[in-house]
C-alpha positions as CSV (number, residue, x, y, z in Angstrom):
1,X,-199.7,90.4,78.9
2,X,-203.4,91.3,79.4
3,X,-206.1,88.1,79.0
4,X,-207.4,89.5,76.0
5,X,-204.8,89.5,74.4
6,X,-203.1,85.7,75.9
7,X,-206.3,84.1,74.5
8,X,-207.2,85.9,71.6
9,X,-204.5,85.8,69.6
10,X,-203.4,81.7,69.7
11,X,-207.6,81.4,68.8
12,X,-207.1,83.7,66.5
13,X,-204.0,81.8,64.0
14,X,-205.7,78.7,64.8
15,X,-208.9,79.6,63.7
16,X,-207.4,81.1,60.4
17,X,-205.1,77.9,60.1
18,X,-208.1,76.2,60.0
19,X,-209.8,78.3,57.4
20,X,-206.4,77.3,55.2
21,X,-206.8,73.7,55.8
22,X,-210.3,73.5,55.1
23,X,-209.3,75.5,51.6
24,X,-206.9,72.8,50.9
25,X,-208.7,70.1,48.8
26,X,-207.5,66.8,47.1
27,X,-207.5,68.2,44.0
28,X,-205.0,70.6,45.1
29,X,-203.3,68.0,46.8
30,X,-202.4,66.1,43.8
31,X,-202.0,69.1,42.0
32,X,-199.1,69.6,44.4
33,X,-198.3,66.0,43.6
34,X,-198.2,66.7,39.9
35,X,-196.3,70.0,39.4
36,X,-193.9,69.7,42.7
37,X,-191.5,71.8,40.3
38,X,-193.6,74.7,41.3
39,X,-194.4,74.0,45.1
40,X,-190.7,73.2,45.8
41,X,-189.3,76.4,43.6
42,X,-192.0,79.0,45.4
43,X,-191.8,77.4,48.7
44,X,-187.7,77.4,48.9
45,X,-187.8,80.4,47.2
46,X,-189.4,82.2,49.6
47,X,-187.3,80.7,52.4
48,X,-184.2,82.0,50.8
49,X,-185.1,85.0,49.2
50,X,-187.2,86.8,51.3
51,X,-184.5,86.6,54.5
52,X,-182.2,88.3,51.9
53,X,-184.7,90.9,50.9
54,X,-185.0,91.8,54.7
55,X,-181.2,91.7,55.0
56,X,-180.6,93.8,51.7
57,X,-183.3,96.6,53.7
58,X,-181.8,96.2,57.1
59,X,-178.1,96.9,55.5
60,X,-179.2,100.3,53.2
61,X,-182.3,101.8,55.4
62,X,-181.0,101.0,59.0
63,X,-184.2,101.2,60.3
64,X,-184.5,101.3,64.5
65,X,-184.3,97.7,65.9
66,X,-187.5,97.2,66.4
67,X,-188.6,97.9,62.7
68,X,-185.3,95.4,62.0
69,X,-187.4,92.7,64.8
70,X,-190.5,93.0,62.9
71,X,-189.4,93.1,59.2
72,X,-186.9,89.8,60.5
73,X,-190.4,88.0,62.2
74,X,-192.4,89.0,59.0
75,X,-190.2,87.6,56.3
76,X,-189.4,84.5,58.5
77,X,-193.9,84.1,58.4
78,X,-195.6,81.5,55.9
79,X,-197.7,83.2,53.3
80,X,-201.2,84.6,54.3
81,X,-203.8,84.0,52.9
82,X,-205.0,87.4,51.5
83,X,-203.1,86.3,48.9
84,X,-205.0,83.8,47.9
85,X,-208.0,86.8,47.4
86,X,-205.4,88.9,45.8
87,X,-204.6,85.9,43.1
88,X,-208.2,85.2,42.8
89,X,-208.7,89.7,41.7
90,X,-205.5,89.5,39.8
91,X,-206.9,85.8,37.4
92,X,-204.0,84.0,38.7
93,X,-203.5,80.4,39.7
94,X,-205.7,80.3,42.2
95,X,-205.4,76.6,43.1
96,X,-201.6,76.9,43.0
97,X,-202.1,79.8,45.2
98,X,-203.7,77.7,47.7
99,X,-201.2,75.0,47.7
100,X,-198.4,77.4,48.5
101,X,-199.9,79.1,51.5
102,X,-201.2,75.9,52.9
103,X,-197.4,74.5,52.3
104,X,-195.6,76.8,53.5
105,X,-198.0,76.9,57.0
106,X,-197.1,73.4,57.5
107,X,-193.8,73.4,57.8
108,X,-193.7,77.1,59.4
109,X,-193.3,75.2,62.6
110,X,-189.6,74.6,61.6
111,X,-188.7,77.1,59.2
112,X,-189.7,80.1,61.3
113,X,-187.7,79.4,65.1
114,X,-184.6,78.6,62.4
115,X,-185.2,81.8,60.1
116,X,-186.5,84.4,63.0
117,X,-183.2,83.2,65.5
118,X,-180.3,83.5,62.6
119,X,-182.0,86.8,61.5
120,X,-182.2,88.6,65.4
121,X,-178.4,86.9,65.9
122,X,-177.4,89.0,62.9
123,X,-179.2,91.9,63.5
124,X,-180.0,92.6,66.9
125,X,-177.1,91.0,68.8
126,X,-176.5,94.1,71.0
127,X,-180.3,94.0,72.0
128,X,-180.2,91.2,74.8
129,X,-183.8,91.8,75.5
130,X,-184.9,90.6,71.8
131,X,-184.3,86.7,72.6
132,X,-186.6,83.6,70.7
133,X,-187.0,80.3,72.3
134,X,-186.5,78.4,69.2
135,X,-187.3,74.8,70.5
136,X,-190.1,76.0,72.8
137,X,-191.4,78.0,69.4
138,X,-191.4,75.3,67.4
139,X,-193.5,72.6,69.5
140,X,-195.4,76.0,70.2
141,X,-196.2,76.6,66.3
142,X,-196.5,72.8,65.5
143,X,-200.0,73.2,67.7
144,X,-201.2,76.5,66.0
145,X,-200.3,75.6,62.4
146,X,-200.6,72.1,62.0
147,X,-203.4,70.9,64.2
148,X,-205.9,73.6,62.7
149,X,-204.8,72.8,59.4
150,X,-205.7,69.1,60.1
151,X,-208.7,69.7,61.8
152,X,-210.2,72.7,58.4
153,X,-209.0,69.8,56.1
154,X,-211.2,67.1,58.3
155,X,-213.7,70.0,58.2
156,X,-214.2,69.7,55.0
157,X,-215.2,66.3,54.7
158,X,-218.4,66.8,56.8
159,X,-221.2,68.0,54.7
160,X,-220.0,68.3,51.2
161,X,-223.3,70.2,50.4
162,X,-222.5,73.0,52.0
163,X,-218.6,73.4,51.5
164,X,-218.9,76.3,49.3
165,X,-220.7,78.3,52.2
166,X,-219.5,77.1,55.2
167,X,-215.4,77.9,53.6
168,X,-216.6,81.8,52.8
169,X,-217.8,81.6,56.8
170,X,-214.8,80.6,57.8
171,X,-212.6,82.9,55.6
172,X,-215.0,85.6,56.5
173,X,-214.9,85.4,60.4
174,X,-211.3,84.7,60.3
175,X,-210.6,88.1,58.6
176,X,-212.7,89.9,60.7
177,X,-211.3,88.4,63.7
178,X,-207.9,89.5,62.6
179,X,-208.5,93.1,61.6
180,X,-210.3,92.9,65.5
181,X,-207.2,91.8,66.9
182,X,-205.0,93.9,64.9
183,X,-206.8,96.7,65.9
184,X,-207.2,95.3,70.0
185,X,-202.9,95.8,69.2
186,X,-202.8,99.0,67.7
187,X,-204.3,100.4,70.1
188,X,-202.0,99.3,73.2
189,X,-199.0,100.5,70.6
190,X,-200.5,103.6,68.6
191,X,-197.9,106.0,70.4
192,X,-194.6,103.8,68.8
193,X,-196.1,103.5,65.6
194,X,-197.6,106.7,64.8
195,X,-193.4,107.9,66.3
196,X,-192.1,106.1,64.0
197,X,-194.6,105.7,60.8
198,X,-192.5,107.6,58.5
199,X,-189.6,104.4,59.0
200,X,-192.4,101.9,59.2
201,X,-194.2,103.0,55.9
202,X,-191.0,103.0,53.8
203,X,-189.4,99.7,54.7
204,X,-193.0,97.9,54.3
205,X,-192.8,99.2,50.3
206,X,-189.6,98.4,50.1
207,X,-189.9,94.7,50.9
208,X,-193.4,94.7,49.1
209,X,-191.8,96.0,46.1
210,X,-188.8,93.7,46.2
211,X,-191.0,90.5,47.0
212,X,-193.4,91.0,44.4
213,X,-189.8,91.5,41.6
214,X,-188.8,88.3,43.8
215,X,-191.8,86.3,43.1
216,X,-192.4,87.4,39.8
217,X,-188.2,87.1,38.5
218,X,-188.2,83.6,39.9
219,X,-191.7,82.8,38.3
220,X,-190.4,84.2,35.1
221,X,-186.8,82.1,35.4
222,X,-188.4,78.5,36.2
223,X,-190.8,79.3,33.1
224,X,-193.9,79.3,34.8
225,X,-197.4,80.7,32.4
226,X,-198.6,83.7,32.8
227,X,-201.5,83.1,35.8
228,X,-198.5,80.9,37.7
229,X,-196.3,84.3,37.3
230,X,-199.0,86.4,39.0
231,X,-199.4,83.7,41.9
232,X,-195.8,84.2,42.4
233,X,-196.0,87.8,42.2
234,X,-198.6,87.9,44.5
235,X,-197.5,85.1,47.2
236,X,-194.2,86.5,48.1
237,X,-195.1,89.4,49.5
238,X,-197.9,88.6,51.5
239,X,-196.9,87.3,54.4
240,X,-199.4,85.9,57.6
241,X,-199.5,88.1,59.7
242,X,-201.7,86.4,62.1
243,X,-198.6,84.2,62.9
244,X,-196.8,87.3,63.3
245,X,-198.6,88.5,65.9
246,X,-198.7,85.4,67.8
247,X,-195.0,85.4,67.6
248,X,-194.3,88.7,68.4
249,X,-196.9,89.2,71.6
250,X,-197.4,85.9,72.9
251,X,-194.1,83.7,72.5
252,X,-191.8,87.0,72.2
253,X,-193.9,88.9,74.5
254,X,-192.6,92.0,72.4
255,X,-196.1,93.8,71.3
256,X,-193.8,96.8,70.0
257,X,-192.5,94.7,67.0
258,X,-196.6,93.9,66.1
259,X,-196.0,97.9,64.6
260,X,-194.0,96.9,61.6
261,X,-196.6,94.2,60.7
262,X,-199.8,96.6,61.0
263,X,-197.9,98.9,58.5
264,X,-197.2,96.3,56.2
265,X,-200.9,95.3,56.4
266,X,-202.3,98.4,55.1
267,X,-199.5,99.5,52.8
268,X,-199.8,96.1,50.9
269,X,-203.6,96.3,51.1
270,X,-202.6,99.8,48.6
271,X,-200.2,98.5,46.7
272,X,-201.7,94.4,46.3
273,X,-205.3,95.9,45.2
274,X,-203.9,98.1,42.9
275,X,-201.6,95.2,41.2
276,X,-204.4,93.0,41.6
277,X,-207.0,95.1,39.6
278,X,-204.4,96.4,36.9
279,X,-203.6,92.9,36.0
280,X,-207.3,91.5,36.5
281,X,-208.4,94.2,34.2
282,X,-205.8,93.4,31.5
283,X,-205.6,90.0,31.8
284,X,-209.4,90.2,31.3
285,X,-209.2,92.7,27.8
286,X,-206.4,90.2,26.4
């Protein structure tokens, strides 16, 4: 790999990790404390429903391996949060919101070397090239997920007067940074994806659209409210796809399964603002 892209992308997850720790306040804390009915039934749910969504695409489309590696690596990935913006457009639970990306960061260190390993076993055993170190991963992600978070969450205790600006910095110059690096990617792969963007386009709506049902059917079964159903909605299909990329180019060292994940970024960005507005706009006429 090039030295842009060895150094760029670990600085990149960890400076967006710490962007989602210095989100997370006490407040949210306790709220996770309060209503662990909700943090446990999201956070499991994505772990168990969103491998299955993959699986359920990977067994009707038959996408090309690589589109199988990515889709596998992106379902296996924490929540982002863009959702938490998405939420925040939609009038959902934005607090909740927050609690469930920062969660399921923190223990992404052991859920994804477990998730991404059985999921490239079942998929891609006849491609001996697509192997994941899943110990070495995990001590790996433990550094870029839970350090940052610890250190935004410290972050936020220094200078209380200037939390509110200093946490739309950091969101700010975290997204920037990784639509930078996103495109630094792109560009190295444009001829694979642009090959095979037909394949790409239709398996990232798929597993939006089923995530989203996902979120929202488990929501609806637990009998969340209404703004708790929208997080849901909102949270399952946005994945981080920061940690992707780290995964993918700098532990996997495969830049070619970054495609699927650049796809998914802009086909969710259509289909997330468009949710997001339609129920913002009616929740705000009700």
């Amino acid at each position: 790999m090039d030295p842009v892209t060895d150094l760029a992308i670990p600085a990149v997850a960890f400076l967006m990790m710490v962007a989602v720790g210095h989100g997370l306040t006490p407040s949210e804390l306790c709220r996770s404390a309060t209503d662990l009915r909700a943090v446990v039934t999201a956070t499991i749910g994505q772990l168990v429903l969103l491998p299955l969504i993959a699986t359920v695409i990977a067994l009707v489309l038959e996408p090309s391996p690589v589109a199988v590696a990515g889709l596998v690596l992106v379902a296996s990935c924490p929540g982002g949060t863009v959702s938490n913006f998405y939420t925040c457009l939609a009038r959902g639970n934005v607090a909740l919101s927050i609690t469930l990306t920062a969660v399921s960061c923190l223990v992404s260190f052991a859920t994804i070397p477990a998730l991404v390993t059985a999921g490239f076993f079942f998929w891609l055993d006849d491609q001996p090239e697509i192997r994941i170190p899943g110990a070495v991963l995990a001590v790996q992600l433990l550094g870029l997920v839970v350090l940052p978070a610890i250190v935004g969450m410290t972050l936020r205790r220094w200078r209380p007067a200037t939390l509110q600006s200093r946490d739309r910095a950091l969101r700010r110059v975290s997204l920037v940074a990784l639509v930078a690096l996103v495109a630094y990617v792109v560009h190295g792969q444009k001829g694979a994806i642009v090959a095979s963007i037909d394949e790409l386009a239709l398996t990232a709506f798929v597993f939006t659209a089923l995530a989203m049902a996902a979120g929202a059917g488990l929501a609806w079964a637990t009998g969340r409210p209404a703004a708790d159903r929208v997080t849901y909605l909102v949270e399952f299909p946005c994945r981080n796809l920061a940690l992707a990329t780290v995964v993918a180019v700098s532990l996997l060292h495969r830049p070619d399964i970054v495609g699927f994940a650049v796809v998914l970024l802009l086909v969710q960005a259509l289909i997330m603002l468009t949710a997001a507005l339609f129920l913002g706009t009616g929740e705000a006429q009700a």
